[in-house]
C-alpha positions in Angstrom: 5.0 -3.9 23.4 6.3 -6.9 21.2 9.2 -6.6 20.0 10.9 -9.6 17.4 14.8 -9.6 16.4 15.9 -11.0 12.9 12.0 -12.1 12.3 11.3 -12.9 8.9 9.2 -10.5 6.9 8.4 -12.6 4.2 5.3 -13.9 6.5 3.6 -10.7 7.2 3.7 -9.6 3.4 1.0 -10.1 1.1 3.8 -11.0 -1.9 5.2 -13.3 0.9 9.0 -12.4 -0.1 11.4 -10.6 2.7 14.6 -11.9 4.5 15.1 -11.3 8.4 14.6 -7.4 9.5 16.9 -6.6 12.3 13.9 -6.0 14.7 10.5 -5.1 14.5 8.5 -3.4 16.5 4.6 -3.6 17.5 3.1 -0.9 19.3 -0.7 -1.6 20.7 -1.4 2.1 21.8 -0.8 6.0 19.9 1.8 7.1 23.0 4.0 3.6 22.3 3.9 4.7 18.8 4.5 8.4 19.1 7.4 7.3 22.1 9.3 4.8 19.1 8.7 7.8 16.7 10.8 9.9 18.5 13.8 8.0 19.8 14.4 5.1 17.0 16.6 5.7 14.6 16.8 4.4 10.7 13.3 3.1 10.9 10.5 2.4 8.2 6.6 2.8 9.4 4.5 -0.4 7.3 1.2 -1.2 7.7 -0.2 -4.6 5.7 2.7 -4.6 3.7 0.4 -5.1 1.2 2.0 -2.8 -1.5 5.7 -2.9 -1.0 8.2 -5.3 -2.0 10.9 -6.2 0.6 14.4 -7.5 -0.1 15.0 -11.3 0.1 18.2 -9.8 1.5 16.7 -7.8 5.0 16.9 -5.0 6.7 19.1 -4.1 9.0 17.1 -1.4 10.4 13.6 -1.1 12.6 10.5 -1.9 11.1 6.8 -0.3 12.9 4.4 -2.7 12.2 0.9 -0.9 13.1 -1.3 -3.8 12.7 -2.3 -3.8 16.3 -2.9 0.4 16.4 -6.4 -1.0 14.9 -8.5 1.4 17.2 -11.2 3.1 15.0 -14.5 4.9 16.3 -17.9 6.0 14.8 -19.9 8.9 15.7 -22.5 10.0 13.7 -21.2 10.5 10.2 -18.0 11.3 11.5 -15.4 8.1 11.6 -11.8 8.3 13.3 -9.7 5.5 12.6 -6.0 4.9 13.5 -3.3 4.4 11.0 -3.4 0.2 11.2 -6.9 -0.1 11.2 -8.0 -2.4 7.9 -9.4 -1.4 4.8 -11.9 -3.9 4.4 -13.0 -3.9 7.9 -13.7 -0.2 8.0 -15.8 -0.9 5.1 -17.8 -3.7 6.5 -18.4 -1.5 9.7 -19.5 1.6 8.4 -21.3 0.1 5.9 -23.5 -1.6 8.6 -23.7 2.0 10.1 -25.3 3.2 6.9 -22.6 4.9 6.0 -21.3 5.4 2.2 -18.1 6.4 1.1 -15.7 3.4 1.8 -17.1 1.1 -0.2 -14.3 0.8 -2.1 -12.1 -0.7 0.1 -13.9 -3.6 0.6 -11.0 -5.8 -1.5 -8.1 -3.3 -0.7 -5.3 -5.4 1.8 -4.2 -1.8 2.8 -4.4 -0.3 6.0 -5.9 3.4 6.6 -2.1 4.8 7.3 -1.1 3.0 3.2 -4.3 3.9 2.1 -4.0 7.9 2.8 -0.6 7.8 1.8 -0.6 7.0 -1.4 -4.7 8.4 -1.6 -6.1 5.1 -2.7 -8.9 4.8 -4.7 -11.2 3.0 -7.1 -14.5 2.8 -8.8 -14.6 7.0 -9.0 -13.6 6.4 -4.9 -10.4 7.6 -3.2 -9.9 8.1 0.2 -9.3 11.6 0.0 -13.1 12.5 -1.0 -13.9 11.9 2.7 -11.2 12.9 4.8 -11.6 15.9 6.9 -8.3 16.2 8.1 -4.9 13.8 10.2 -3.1 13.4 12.8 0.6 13.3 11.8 4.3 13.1 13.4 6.4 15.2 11.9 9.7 13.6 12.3 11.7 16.8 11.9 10.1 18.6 15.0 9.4 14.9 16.8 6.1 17.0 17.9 2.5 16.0 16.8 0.5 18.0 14.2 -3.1 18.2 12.8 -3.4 18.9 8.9 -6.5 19.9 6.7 -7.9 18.1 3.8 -5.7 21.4 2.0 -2.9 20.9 3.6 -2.6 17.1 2.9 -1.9 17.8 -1.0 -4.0 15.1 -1.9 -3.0 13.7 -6.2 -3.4 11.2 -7.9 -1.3 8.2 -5.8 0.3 10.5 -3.5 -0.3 12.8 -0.5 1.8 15.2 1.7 2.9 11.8 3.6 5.4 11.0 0.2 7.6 13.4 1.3 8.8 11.1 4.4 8.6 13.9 7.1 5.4 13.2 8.4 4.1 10.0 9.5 0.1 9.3 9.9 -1.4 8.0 13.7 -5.0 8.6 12.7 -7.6 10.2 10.0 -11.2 11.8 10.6 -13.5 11.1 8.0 -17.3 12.8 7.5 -19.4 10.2 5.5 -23.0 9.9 4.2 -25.9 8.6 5.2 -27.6 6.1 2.7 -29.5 2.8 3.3 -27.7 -0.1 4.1 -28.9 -2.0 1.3 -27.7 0.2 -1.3 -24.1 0.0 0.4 -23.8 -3.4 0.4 -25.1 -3.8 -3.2 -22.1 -1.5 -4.1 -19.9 -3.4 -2.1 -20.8 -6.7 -3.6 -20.4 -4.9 -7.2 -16.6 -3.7 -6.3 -16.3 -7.1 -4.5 -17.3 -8.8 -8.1 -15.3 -6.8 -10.0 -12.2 -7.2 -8.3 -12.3 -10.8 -8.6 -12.3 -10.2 -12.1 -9.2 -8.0 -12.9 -7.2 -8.2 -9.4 -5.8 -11.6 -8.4 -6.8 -13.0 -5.0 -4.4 -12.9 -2.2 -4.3 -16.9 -2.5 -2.4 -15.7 -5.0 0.4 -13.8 -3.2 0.7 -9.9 -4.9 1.3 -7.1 -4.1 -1.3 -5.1 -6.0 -0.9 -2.7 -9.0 2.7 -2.6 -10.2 3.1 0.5 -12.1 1.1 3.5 -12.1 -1.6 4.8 -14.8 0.3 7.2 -16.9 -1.9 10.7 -17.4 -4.9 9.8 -19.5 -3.9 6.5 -19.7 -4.0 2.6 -17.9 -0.9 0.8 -17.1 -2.8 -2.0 -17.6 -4.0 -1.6 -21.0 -0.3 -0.3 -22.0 1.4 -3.5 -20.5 -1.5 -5.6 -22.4 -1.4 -4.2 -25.7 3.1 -4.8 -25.2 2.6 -8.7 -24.7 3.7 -9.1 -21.3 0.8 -10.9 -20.2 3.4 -14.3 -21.6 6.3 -12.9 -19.1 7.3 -15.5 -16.1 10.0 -17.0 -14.8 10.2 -20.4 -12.9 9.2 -18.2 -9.5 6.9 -15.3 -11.1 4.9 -14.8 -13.5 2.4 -11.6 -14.7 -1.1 -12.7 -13.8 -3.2 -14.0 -17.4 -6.1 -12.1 -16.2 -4.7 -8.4 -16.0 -1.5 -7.6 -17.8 -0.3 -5.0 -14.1 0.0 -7.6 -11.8 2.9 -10.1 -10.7 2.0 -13.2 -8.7 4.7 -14.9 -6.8 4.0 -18.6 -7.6 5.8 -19.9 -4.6 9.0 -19.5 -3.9 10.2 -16.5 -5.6 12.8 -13.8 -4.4 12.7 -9.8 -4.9 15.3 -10.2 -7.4 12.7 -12.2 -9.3 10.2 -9.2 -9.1 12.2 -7.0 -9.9 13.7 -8.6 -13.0 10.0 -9.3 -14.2 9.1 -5.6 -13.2 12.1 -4.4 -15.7 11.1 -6.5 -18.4 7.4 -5.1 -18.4 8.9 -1.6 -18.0 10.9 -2.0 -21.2 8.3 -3.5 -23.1 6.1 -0.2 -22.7 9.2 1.7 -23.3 10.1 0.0 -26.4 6.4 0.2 -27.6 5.2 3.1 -26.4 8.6 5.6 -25.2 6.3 5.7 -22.0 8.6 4.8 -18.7 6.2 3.6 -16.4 6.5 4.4 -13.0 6.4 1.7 -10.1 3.4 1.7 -7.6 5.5 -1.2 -5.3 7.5 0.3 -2.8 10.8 -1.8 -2.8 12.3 -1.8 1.2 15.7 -3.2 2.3 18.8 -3.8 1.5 19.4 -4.1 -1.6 22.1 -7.0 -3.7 24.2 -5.7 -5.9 21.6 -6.7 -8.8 18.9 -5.1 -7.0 20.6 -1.8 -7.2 20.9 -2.3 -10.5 17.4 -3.2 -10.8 15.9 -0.1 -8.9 18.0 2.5 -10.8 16.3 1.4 -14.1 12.8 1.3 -12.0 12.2 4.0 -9.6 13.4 7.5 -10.5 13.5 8.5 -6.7 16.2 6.7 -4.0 14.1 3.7 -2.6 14.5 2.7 0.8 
């Protein structure tokens, strides 16, 4: 197994911001997974880190990068993917199986393990519509578990796996059949849209920012509040959709953060809605930071 000491995040993030993590790990197979599972301490399991934000400032803990548990198999209309395996390429591959239902994750950067987490989903898609049930690590017990599509308390954003006890190795999914063609017209259409209203990864993001409200679009909030006009000299919110923040080089979490505050309080001020982050901040945090967060994120970040 790889394993890197004081690496630099900031590379393996799609927002491209993150100072050195005291090591980080790379398991290749389920048992060198399951095996760091149950005898590392003060770790954090990330996938694409494609919708977290991680201190400019470290971590002086473990990460589990799962980029390389990437195993995934097809049989039938069932599909069995591991907890790194990509969004888009899971996609592409049962779509060339004539199989519908992923077709929204075509422009998703997440990984399967992100994606079930925080049930991810777009264009009437989420992930939960198709999964039959996990395979979890329940890091109370240290002992593997299988849960139902029931048991995995599938909402809106969120899944049993917010809770932090259990930690996903792999998913089974049961698909439909549908011709190929009609799949990747759908694809193309979601591919399309995207490029319209999400910036690309060119641009480095992390996704959504905040959360839709009940009934309502972050997006459309933040929009209708002006903060489409909000940068700094490192970020800025993207002109195209009013719930994204692009890093425009060289900018620092710090920098997020502050941007994500003043958004927050422009909807406030507007609207008395608090919006509530979908970016995961990670590390240790600067005194600022702290600050930061406690206006931001209503539960203890990590």
């Amino acid at each position: 197994m790889i394993i890197k000491e004081d690496l630099e995040i900031k590379n393996y993030t799609t927002y491209k911001i993150g100072g050195k993590v005291k090591k980080v790990y790379f398991p290749e197979t389920q048992a060198e997974f399951t095996e760091l599972l149950r005898t590392l301490k003060n770790y954090i399991v990330l996938g694409s880190c494609s919708n977290v934000i991680i201190s400019s400032n470290g971590y002086s803990g473990n990460i589990i990068l799962t980029t390389k548990l990437n195993q995934f198999e097809i049989r039938g209309t069932k599909v069995f993917a591991s907890c790194g395996v990509k969004g888009p390429l899971i996609a592409q591959k049962t779509c060339d199986a004539g199989l519908s239902g992923f077709e929204f994750m075509i422009g998703f950067p997440g990984s399967i393990g992100g994606d079930v987490s925080m049930n991810a989903g777009a264009h009437g898609q989420t992930i939960s519509d198709n999964l039959i049930s996990c395979c979890v690590f329940n890091k109370k017990t240290k002992e593997i578990e299988y849960k139902t599509h029931q048991e995995m308390n599938f909402s809106y954003r969120n899944s049993l796996l917010h809770s932090g006890e259990y930690i996903l190795l792999y998913a089974e999914f049961d698909l439909k059949k549908a011709p190929v063609e009609e799949i990747k017209n759908l694809i193309a259409r979601n591919l399309e849209f995207r490029k319209n209203v999400q910036p690309s990864l060119a641009c480095p993001n992390a996704g959504s920012v905040f959360k839709n409200p009940q009934n309502d679009s972050a997006g459309r909030l933040l929009d209708k509040a002006g903060v489409k006009t909000f940068e700094n000299a490192n970020v800025k919110v993207w002109e195209n959709h009013a719930n994204f923040i692009v890093n425009k080089g060289d900018a620092s979490s710090e920098d997020v953060l502050e941007l994500m505050v003043r958004m927050f309080n422009a909807v406030k001020e507007q609207y008395t809605i608090e919006l509530e982050p979908e970016v995961i901040f990670i590390g240790d945090k600067t005194k600022k930071e702290e600050e930061l967060c406690n206006i931001l994120y209503k539960k203890k970040q990590r």
